[in-house]
C-alpha positions as CSV (number, residue, x, y, z in Angstrom):
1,X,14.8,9.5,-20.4
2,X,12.2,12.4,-20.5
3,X,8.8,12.2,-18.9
4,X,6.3,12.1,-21.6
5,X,3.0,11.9,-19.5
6,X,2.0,13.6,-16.7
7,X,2.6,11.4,-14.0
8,X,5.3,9.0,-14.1
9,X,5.6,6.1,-10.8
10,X,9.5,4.4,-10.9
11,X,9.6,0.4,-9.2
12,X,12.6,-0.4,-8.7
13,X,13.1,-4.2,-8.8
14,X,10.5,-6.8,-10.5
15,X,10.0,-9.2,-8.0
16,X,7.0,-10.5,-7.1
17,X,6.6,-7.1,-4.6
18,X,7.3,-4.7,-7.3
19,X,5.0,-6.4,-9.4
20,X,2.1,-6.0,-6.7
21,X,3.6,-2.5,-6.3
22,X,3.2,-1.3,-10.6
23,X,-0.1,-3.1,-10.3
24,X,-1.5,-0.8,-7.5
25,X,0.6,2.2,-8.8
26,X,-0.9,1.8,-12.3
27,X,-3.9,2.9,-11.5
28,X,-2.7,6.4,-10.3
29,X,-0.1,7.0,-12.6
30,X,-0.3,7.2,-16.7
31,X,2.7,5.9,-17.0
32,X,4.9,2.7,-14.4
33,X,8.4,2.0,-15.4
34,X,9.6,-1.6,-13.2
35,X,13.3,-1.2,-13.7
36,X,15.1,-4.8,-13.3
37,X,18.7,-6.5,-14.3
38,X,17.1,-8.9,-15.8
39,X,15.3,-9.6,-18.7
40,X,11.4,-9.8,-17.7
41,X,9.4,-10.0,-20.9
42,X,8.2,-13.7,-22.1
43,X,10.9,-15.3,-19.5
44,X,9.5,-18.3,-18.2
45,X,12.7,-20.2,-16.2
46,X,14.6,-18.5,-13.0
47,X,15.9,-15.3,-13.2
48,X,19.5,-14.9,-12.0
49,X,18.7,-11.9,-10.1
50,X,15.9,-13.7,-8.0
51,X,18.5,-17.0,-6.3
52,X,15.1,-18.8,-4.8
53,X,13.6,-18.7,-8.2
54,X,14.9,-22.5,-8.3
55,X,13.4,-23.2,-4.3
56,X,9.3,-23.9,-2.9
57,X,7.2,-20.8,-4.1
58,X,4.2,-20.4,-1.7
59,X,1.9,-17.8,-1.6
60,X,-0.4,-18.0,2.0
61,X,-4.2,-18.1,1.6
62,X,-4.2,-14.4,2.2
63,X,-2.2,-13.2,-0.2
64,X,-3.4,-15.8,-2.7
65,X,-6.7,-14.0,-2.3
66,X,-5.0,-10.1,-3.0
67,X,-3.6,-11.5,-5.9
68,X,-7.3,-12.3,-7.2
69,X,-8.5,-9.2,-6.2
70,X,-5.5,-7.4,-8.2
71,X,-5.9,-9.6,-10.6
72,X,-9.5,-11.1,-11.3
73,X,-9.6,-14.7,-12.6
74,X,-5.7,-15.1,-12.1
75,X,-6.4,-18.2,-10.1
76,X,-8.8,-19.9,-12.4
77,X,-6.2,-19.6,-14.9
78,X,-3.5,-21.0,-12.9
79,X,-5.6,-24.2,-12.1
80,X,-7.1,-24.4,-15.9
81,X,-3.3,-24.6,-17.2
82,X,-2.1,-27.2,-14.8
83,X,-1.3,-26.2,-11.5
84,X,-2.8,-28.8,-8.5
85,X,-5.2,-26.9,-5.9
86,X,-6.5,-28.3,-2.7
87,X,-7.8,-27.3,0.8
88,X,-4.7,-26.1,2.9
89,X,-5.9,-27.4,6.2
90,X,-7.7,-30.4,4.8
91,X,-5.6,-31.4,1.7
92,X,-2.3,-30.7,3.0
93,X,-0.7,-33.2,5.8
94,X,0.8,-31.3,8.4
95,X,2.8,-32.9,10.5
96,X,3.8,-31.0,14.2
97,X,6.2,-32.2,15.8
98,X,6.4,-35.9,13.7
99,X,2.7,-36.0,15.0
100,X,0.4,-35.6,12.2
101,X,-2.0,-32.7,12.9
102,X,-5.9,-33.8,12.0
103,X,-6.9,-32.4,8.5
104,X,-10.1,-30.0,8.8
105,X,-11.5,-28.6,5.4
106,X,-11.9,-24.7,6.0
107,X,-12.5,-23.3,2.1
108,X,-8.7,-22.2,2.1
109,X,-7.7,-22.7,-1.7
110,X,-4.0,-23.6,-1.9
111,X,-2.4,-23.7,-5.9
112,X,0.9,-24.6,-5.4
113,X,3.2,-23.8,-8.4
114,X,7.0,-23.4,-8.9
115,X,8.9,-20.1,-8.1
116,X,9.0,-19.0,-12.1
117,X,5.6,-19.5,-13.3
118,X,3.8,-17.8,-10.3
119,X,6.0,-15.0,-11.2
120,X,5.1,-15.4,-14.9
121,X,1.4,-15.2,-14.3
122,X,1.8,-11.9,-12.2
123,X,4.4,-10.6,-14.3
124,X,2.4,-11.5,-17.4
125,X,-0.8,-9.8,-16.3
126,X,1.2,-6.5,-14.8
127,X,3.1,-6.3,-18.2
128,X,-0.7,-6.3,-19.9
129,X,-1.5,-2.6,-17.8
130,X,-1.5,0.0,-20.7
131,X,0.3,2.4,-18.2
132,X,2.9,-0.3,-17.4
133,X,6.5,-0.8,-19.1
134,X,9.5,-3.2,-18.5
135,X,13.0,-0.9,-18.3
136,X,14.6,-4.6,-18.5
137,X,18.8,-5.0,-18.0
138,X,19.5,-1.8,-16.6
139,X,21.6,-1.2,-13.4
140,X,20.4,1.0,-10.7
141,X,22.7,3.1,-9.9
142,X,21.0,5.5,-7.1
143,X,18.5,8.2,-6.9
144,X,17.8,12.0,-8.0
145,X,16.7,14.5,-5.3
146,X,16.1,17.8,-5.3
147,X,18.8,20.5,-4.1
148,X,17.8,19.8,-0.9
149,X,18.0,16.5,-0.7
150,X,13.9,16.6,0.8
151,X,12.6,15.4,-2.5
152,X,13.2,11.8,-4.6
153,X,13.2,12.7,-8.4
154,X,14.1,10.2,-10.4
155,X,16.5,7.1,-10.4
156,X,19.6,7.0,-12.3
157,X,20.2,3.4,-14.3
158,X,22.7,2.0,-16.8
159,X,22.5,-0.7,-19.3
160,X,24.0,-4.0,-18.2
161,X,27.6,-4.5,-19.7
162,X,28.1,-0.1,-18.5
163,X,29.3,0.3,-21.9
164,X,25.9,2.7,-22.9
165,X,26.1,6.1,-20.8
166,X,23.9,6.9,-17.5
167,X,20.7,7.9,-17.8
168,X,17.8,9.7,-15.2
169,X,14.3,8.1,-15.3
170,X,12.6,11.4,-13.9
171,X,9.7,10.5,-11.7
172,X,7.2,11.5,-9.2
173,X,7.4,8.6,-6.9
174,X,9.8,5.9,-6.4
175,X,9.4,2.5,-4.7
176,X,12.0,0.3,-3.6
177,X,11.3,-3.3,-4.3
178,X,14.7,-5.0,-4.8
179,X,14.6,-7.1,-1.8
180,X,17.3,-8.5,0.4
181,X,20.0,-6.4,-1.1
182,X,17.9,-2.8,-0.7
183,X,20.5,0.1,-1.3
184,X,17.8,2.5,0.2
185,X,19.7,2.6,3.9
186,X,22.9,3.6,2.0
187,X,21.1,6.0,-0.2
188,X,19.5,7.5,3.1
189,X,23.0,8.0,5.0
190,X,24.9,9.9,1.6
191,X,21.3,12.2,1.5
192,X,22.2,13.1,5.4
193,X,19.2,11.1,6.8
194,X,19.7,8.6,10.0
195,X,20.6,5.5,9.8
196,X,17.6,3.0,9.5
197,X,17.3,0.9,12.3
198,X,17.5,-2.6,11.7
199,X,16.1,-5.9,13.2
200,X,18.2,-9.2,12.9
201,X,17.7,-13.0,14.1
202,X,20.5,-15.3,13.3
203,X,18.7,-18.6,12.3
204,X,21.6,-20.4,10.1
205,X,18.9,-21.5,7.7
206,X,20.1,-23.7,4.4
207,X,17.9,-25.4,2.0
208,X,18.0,-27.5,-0.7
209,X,15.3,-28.6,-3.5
210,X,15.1,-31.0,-6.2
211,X,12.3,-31.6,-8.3
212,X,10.5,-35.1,-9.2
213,X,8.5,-37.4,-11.2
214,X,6.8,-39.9,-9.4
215,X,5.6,-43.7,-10.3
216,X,3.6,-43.9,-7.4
217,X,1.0,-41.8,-5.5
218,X,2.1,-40.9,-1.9
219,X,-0.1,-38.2,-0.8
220,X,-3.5,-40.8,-1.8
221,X,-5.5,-38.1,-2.6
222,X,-3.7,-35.1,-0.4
223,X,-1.6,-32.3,-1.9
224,X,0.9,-32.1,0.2
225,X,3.4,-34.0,2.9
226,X,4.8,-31.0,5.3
227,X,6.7,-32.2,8.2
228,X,7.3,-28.7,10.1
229,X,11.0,-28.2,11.7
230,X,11.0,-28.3,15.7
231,X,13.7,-28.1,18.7
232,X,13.9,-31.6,19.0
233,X,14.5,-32.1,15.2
234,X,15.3,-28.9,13.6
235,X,14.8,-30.1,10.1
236,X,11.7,-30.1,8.0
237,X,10.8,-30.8,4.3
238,X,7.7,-29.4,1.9
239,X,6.9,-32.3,-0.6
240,X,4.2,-31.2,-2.8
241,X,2.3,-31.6,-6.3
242,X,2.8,-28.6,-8.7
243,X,2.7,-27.5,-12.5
244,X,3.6,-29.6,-15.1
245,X,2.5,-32.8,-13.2
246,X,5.9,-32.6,-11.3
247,X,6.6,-32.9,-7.4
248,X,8.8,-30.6,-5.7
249,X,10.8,-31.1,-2.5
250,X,12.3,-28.5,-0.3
251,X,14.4,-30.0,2.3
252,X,15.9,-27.9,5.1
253,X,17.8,-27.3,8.0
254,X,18.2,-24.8,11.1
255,X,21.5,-23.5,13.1
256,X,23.8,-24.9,10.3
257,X,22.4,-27.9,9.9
258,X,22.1,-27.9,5.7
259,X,20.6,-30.2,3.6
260,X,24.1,-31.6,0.7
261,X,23.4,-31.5,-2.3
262,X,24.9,-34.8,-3.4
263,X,22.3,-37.2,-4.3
264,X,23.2,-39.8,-1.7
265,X,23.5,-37.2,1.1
266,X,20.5,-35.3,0.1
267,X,18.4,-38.7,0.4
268,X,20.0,-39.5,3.8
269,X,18.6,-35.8,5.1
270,X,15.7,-36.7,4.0
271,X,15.8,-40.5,5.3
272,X,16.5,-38.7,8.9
273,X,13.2,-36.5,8.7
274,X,10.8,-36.9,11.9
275,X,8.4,-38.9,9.3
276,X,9.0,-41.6,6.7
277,X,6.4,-40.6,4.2
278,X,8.5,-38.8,1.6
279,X,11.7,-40.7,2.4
280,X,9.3,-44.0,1.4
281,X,7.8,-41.7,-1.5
282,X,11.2,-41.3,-3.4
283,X,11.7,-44.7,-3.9
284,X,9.5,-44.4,-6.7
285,X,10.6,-40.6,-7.6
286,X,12.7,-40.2,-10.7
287,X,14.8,-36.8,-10.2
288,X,14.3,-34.4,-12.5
289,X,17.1,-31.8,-11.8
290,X,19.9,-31.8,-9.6
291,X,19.8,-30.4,-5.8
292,X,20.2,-27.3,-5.5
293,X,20.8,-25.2,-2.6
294,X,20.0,-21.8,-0.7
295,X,21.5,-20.4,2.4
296,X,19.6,-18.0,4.7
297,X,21.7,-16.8,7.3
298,X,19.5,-14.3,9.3
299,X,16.3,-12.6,9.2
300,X,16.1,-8.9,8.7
301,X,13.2,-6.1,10.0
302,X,14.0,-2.5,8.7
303,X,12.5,0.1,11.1
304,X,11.3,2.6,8.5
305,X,8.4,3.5,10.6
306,X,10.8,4.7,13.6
307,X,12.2,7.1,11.1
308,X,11.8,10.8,12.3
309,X,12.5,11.9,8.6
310,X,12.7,10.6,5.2
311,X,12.2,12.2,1.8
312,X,9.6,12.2,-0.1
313,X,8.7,11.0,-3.4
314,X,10.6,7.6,-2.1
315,X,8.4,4.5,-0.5
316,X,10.0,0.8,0.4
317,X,8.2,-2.0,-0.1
318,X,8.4,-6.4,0.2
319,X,11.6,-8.1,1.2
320,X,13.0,-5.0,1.3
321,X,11.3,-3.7,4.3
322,X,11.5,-7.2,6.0
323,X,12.9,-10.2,5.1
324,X,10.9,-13.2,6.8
325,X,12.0,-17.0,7.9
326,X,11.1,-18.4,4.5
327,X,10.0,-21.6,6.1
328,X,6.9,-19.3,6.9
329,X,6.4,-18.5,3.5
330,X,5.1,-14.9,4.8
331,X,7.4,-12.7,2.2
332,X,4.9,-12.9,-0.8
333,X,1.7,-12.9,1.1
334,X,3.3,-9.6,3.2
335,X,4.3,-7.9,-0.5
336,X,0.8,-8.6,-1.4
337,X,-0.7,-6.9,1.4
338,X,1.8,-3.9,1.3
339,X,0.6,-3.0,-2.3
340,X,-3.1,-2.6,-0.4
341,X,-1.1,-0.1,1.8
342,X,0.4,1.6,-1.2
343,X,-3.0,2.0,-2.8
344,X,-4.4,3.4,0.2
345,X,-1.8,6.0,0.3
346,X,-2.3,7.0,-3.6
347,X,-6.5,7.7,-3.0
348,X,-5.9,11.3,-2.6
349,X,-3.5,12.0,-5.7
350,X,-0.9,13.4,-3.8
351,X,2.1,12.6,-2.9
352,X,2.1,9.6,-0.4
353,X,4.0,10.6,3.0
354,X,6.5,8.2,3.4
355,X,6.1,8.5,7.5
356,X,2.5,7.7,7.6
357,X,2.9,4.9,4.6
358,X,5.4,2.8,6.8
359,X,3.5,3.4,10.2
360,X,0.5,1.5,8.5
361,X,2.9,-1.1,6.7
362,X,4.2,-1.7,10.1
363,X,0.3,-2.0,12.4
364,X,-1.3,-3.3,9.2
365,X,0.7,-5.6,7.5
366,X,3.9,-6.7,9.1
367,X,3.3,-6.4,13.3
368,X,1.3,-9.8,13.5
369,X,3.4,-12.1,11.9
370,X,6.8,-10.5,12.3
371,X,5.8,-11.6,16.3
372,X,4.5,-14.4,15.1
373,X,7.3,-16.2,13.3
374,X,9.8,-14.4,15.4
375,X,8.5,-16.0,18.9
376,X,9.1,-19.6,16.6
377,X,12.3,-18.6,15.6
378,X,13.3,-18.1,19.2
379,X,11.8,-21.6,20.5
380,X,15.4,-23.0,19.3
381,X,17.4,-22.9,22.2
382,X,20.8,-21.8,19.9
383,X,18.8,-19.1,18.0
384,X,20.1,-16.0,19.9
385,X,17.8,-13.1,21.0
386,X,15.7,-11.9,24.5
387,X,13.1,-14.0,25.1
388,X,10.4,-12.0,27.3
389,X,7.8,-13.8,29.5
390,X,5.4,-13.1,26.5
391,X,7.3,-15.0,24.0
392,X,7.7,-17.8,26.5
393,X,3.9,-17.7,27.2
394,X,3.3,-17.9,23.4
395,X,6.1,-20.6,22.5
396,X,4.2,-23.0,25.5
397,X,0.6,-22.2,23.8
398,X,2.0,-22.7,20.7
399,X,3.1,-26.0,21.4
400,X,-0.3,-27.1,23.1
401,X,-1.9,-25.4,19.9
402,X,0.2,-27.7,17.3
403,X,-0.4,-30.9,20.1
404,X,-4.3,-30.3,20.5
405,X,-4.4,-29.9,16.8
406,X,-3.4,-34.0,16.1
407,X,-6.3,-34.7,18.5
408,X,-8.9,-32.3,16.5
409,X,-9.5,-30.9,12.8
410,X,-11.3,-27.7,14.0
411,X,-7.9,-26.3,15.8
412,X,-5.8,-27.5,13.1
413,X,-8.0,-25.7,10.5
414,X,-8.4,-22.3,12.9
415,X,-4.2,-22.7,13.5
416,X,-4.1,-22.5,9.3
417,X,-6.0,-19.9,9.2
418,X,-4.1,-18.0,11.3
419,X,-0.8,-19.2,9.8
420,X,-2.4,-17.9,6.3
421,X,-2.8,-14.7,7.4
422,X,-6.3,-14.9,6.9
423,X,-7.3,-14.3,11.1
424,X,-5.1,-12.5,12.7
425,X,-3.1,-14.3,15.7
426,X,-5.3,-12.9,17.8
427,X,-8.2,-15.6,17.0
428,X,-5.6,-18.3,18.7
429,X,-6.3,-16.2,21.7
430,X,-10.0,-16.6,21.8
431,X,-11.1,-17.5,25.2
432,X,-13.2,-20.7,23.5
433,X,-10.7,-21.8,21.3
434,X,-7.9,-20.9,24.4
435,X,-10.3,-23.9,26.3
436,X,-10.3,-26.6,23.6
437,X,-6.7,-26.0,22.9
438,X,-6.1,-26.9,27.0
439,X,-8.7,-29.8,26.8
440,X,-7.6,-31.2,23.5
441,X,-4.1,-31.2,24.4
442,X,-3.9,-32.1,28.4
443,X,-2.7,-35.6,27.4
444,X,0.0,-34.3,24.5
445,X,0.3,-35.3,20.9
446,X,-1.8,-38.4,19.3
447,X,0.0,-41.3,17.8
448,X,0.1,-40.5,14.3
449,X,-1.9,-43.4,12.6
450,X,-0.3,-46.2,10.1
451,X,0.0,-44.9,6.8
452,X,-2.1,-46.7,4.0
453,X,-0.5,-49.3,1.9
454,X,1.1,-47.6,-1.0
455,X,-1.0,-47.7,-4.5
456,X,-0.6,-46.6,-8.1
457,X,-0.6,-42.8,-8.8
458,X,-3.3,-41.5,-10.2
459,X,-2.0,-40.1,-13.5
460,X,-0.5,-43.6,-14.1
461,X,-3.9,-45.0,-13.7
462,X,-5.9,-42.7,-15.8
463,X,-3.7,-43.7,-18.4
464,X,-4.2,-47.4,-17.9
């Protein structure tokens, strides 16, 4: 495949990362090719190669706010065609513990929609770029370098089926965005570079989701019912509104603990949640789909910024840098932010330095809530990994954090922000907020109050 243009940027993968990625690179190449297995154009269901296109879909405050800046009026369109939006510390209930946490409305716009049409809008308004084109069901079979092996040139693909011949897509960058699964370690170790060191937390993580109408209103008037997972009852469930005037549930379990996927035993996990609400909610749910299920065995962190070399003309981006707890729903928000580190690097025209990219993917981007999630990770006793007198310090203040937080709005609306990556961790750790948290929480958790009686849902009313 012969370079046509003068510049030519290669994403491997189109994921929601290597969508962010072409976006940023298409305004510094003339022409980005997003390779994929799968078909891309006008799909509007899961894609095989993407197994949580079926699961919860969140994108964090943050990143929901990079995607409107890569993509102006992205979010107005969303809402316009369907897709609920509400406040995500005062809209959603948030429940710590079983304790719900008081909401606090702190303008952060949630717009909850399923796994395939958030991808559809962003692929959709990618595939738009004049510079941009889909290389859809091809195989990637490795890289091109130079003799040397110093320089990426190109990425060698294959139709799917392997019955058409190999061919080179020549190019003067590459970036890795197929997740997970990344081939870039191997590809490093054949080239003669060291092995990439790798972070992992084994967190026996299995989910399930189904998807719903409903004949009655549970949230009365909130967007969302989000009991979070804790040591004492390692199981957790997001119940929201989402496109198409359908509910989605995500039910889940820690250490092994899985969610079936029989009907009956998926409503008994659910039944045993730490709160009633969406047990009581499906009642009057009418299932839509069957359960389906997900297994997440262990976290990963790939140490590309400890690397002493690595060859140009080759960056790494998303899930396949780090792959987060996806209870956290940090993976999208992070690949959001990354592509403002790959647009950084690409001001100059020249060649980004890999070294320098992945040193400020690591401070920038994923430092802060790698810690973050992993010092929750490691408040389950049977998670295995060190815990330091700084992650103990932080699980304690969590904890008083999440407890002061169902006596008081304000620190549930400053926790959100934090947890939507729009403060850093850091504001937690203010010495104010450090003193409400201890005089908000001195005498634990409030009762969570009765719920109200349950009343007709609102679409069902509007068409009475």
């Amino acid at each position: 495949m012969d370079n046509v243009t003068n510049t030519r940027a290669v994403v491997l993968g189109g994921s929601i990362a290597g969508l962010f990625a072409a976006r940023v690179l298409a305004d510094a190449y003339d022409e980005v090719v997003v390779v994929d297995r799968d078909r891309l154009a006008g799909v509007s269901g899961p894609r095989r190669s993407r197994p949580q296109g079926r699961h919860i879909n969140a994108l964090h405050c943050r990143g929901r706010l990079v995607m409107e800046e890569l993509f102006p009026g992205i979010t107005a369109q969303m809402i316009a065609d369907g897709c609920p939006s509400g406040d995500m510390a005062g809209d959603v209930r948030w429940y710590f513990d079983g304790k719900r946490a008081q909401p606090h409305f702190v303008d952060l716009l949630a717009v909850p929609a399923t796994a395939p049409v958030m991808e559809r809008y962003i692929r959709e308004r990618t595939e738009a770029l004049p510079a941009v084109k889909f290389l859809e069901q091809h195989e990637i079979l490795g890289l091109t370098t130079t003799p040397d092996r110093s320089h990426v040139t190109g990425v060698r693909v294959q139709r799917v089926g392997g019955d058409s011949a190999e061919e080179t897509v020549t190019a003067d960058l590459v970036v890795d965005a197929t997740g997970r699964g990344s081939r870039t370690p191997l590809w490093l170790t054949q080239l003669g570079y060291p092995e990439v060191e790798e972070e992992r937390t084994k967190i026996g993580l299995g989910y399930v989701t189904q998807h719903y109408v409903l004949h009655e209103d549970p949230w009365h008037g909130d967007l969302a019912i989000i009991p979070v997972a804790s040591p004492r009852v390692p199981r957790g469930a997001i119940f929201t509104k989402t496109d198409g005037g359908k509910v989605e549930l995500t039910v889940y379990g820690l250490l092994g603990d899985h969610p079936p996927t029989d009907q009956a035993g998926f409503y008994d996990f659910v039944k045993s949640l730490a709160v009633p609400d969406i047990y009581d909610a499906l009642q009057h749910a009418e299932p839509i789909d069957e359960p389906v299920a997900f297994r997440f065995p262990t976290t990963i962190r790939r140490r590309y910024e400890r690397m002493t070399s690595f060859p140009t003309g080759l960056l790494v981006t998303g899930d396949a840098v780090t792959c987060f707890n996806p209870v956290y729903a940090q993976g999208q928000t992070v690949a959001a932010l990354s592509a403002l580190v790959l647009r950084q690097h690409l001001h100059s025209g020249a060649t980004p330095d890999p070294l320098q990219y992945f040193k400020d993917l690591a401070h920038d981007v994923i430092d802060a809530p790698w810690e973050m999630t992993h010092t929750v990770d490691l408040s389950y006793p049977e998670v295995p990994g060190r815990r330091t007198l700084k992650v103990r310090i932080g699980q304690a203040y969590l904890a008083r954090v999440q407890a002061a937080a169902t006596r008081d709005g304000s620190i549930t609306g400053a926790y959100m922000r934090a947890a939507g990556m729009v403060d850093p961790p850091s504001a937690l750790m203010r010495p104010g907020f450090m003193l409400k948290v201890l005089r908000k929480s001195w005498r634990g958790p409030a009762p969570t109050p009765p719920r109200p009686a349950s009343q007709p849902a609102v679409a069902a009313t509007q068409a009475a």
